[in-house]
NULUMRO-896048 format. One record per residue (C-alpha): x, y, z; residue in three letters. Coordinates in steps of 0.5 Angstrom, whole numbers, plus 2048, in hexadecimal, padded with zeros to 3 digits. Layout:
% residues N
XYZALA;...
END
This chain:
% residues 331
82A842806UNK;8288417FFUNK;82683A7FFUNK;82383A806UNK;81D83F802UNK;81D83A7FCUNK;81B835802UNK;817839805UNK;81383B7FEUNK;8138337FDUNK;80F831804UNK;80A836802UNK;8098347FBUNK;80982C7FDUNK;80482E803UNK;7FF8327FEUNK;7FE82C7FAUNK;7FE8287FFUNK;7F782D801UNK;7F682C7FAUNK;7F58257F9UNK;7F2825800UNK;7EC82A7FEUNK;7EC8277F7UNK;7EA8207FAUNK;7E6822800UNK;7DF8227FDUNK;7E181A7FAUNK;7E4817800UNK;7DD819803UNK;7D9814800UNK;7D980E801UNK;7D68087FEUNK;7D98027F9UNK;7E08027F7UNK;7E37FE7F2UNK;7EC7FC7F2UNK;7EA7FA7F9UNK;7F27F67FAUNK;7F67FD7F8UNK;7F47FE7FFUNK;7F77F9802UNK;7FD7F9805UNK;8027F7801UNK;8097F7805UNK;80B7F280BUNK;80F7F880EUNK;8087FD80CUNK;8037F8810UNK;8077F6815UNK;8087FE817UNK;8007FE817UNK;80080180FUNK;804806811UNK;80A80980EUNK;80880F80AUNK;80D81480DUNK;81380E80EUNK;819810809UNK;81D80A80BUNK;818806805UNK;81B8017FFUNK;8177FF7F9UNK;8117FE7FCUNK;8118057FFUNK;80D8057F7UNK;8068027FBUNK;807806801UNK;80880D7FFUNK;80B80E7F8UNK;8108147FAUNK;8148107FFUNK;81780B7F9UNK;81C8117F6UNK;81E8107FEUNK;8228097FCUNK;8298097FFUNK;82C8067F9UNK;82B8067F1UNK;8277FF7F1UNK;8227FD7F6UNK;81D7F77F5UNK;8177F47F9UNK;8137EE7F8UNK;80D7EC7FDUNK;8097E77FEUNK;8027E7803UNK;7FD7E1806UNK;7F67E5806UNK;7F07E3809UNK;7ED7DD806UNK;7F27DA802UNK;7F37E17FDUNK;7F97E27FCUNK;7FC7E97FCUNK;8037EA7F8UNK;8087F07F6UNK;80E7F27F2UNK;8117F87F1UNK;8187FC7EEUNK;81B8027EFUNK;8218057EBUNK;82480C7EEUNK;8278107E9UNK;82B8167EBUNK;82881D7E9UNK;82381A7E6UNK;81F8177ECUNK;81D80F7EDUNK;81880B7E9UNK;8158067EBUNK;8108007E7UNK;80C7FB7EDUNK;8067F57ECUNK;8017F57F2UNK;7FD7EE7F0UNK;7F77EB7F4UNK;7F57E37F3UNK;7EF7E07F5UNK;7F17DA7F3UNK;7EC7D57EFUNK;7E47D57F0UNK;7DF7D07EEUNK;7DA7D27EAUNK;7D37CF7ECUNK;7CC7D07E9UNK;7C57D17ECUNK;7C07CD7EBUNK;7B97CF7EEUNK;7B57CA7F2UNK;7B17C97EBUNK;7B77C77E7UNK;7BB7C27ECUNK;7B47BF7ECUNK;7B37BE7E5UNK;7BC7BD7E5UNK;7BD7B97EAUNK;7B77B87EFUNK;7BC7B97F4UNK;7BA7C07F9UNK;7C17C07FCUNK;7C57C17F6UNK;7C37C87F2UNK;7CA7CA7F1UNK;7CD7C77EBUNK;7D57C77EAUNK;7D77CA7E3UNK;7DF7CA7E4UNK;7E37CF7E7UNK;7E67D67E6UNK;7EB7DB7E8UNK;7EA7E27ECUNK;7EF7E77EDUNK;7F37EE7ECUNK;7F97F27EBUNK;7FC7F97E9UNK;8027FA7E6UNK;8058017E6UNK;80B8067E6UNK;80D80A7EBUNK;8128117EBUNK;8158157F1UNK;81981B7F1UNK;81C81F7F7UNK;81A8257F5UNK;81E8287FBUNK;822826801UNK;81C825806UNK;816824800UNK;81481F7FCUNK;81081D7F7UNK;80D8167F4UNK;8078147F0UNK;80680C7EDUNK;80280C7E6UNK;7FE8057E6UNK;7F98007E3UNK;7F57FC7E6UNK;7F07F67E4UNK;7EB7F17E7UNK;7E87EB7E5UNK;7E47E57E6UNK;7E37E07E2UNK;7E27E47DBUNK;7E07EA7DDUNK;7E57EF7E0UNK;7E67F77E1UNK;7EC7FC7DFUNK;7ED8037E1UNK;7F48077E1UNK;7F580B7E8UNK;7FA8107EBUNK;7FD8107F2UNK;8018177F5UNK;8068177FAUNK;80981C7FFUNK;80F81C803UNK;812821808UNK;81782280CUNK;816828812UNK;81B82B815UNK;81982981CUNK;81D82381FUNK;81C81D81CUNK;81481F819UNK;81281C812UNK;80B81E80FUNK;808819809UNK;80281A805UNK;7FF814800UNK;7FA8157FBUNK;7F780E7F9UNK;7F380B7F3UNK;7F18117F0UNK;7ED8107E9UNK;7E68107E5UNK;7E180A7E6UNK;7E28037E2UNK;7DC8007E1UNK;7DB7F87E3UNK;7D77F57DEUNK;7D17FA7DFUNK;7D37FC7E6UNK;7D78037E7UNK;7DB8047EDUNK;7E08097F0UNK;7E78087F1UNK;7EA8077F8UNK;7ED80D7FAUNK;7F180F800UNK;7F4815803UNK;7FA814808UNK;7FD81880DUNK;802816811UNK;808819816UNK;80D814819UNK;81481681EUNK;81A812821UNK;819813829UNK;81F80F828UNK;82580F824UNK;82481081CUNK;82380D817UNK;82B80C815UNK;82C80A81CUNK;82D80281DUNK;828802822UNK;821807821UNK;81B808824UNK;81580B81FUNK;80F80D820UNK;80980E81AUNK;80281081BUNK;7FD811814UNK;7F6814814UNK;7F280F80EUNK;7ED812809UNK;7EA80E805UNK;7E380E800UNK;7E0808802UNK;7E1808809UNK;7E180C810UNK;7E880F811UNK;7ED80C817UNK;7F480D819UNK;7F9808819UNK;80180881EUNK;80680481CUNK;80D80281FUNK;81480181DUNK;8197FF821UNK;8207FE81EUNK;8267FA822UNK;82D7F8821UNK;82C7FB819UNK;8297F4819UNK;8237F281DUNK;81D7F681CUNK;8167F5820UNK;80F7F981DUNK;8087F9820UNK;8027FE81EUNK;7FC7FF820UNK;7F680181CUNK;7F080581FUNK;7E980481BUNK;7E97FE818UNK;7E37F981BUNK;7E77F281BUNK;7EE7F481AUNK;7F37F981EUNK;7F97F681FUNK;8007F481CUNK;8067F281CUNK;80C7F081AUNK;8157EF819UNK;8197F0815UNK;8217EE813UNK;8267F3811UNK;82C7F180DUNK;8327F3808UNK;8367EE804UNK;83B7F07FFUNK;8397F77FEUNK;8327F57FEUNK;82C7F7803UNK;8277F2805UNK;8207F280AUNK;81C7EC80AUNK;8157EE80DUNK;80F7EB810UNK;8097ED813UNK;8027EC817UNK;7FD7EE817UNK;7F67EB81BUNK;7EF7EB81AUNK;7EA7EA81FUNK;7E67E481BUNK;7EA7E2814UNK;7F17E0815UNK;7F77E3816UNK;7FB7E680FUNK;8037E580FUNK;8067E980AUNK;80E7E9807UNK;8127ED803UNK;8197ED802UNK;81C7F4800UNK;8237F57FCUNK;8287FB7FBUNK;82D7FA7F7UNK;
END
């Protein structure tokens, strides 16, 4: 009886501060204009894209469970888990992940990732007026002048920490800095990511909630901007089996609410067969040219040691198509 009041009292309070952060971040998701540290957005995860960015409220997460909703890291099966990405994105850029999580008991489990975002090299050229090429080179057509080449990139580095704090309600946060460049100039700021978890009592409903990329305005060389803050609320469910069974069916539905573009909702799929196979598919609504997702997966033990090899698809109506693969360890 006891402890059914303390759960009771720990639902309440995690659903006030949920109000709270909702009610204190209102008025800045309302604005909308120029973000910067626009790559923390993106997914991360083959298993996360593939689920059309869905996976808040999904507890069966390894370590890259610290990218999707921090809380979910303190739900790792084992002491040791391990995640490494790598991801094709538009253009030639390429978008790369690595994360680590340790479970400690009594004490909750820490975690420390790296999110990289290359652009690869660049030319850097100079432009000439008409004038001047005519006294250069007299030659119209040729105004740029090649001048060598230059790098272009981003990364946060972070640390992550996630306890149960009952049966049913978890908490996580990541504490992360993140930095810019292009050529000689670059941009910094420390930001902070809340998440949330819990389990209801009514069947298998989960409920997860991601507050993301909280901080002050940096500045670009004399240009300030905005961090790119989102909130995401998000329910996922079994209609089939449950997650501890050999074959599953899970269900994620998120609302989106970011500071630098309309809202949208996303739903995402995960089908588990044998403890083996695992199919995935999502569905983004909002977006202009991209929406849908999918991707597989391969479930495996090996000498006491968990293995799933990921990999996702994600469609845009005019670029190409991006490919991502992660592999997750528990050990």
């Amino acid at each position: 009886m006891q402890r059914t009041k303390s759960h009771i009292k720990t639902t309440r309070g995690a659903i006030l501060l949920l109000l709270c952060a909702v009610s204190l971040f209102a008025e800045e998701f309302q604005k909308t204009g120029t973000t910067g540290f626009v790559f923390l957005n993106l997914p991360v995860s083959a298993r996360y894209s593939a689920m059309g960015e869905t996976g808040i409220s999904s507890p069966n997460g390894q370590a890259d469970g610290m990218f999707i909703n921090p809380a979910l890291i303190a739900h790792t099966r084992m002491n040791n888990a391990f995640s490494a990405t790598y991801g094709q994105w538009y253009l030639g850029t390429g978008h790369h992940a690595a994360s680590y999580v340790r479970k400690i008991p009594t004490l909750g489990s820490l975690g420390v990732f790296m999110n990289l975002f290359d652009f690869g090299e660049m030319e850097r050229t100079r432009f000439f007026a008409p004038e001047e090429v005519n006294s250069f080179s007299g030659d119209e057509n040729n105004i740029y002048m090649t001048l060598g080449t230059f790098e272009a990139g981003a990364y946060a580095l972070g640390l992550s920490y996630a306890r149960q704090m009952t049966d049913k309600f978890t908490v996580g946060a990541n504490l992360k800095y993140v930095r810019e460049f292009i050529a000689e100039y670059h941009a910094q700021n420390v930001l902070v990511d809340m998440g949330f978890f819990y389990q209801t009592t009514f069947s298998s409903l989960r409920i997860g909630a991601f507050l993301k990329n909280f901080g002050l305005e940096t500045q670009y060389v004399n240009e300030k901007f905005k961090m790119p803050q989102q909130m995401t609320l998000g329910i996922s469910f079994e209609p089939y089996g449950s997650l501890e069974d050999p074959t599953y069916l899970s269900l994620n539905i998120e609302a989106v609410h970011p500071n630098d573009m309309s809202e949208h909702i996303n739903i995402g799929f995960e089908s588990r067969i044998a403890n083996l196979l695992i199919l995935r598919g999502g569905y983004k609504f909002g977006y202009e040219y991209e929406n849908l997702t999918a991707g597989l997966g391969i479930h495996f033990v090996f000498k006491a040691r968990s293995f799933d090899l990921d990999m996702s698809f994600m469609h845009h109506q005019y670029m190409n198509t991006t490919l991502r693969y992660t592999l997750n360890m528990e050990l």
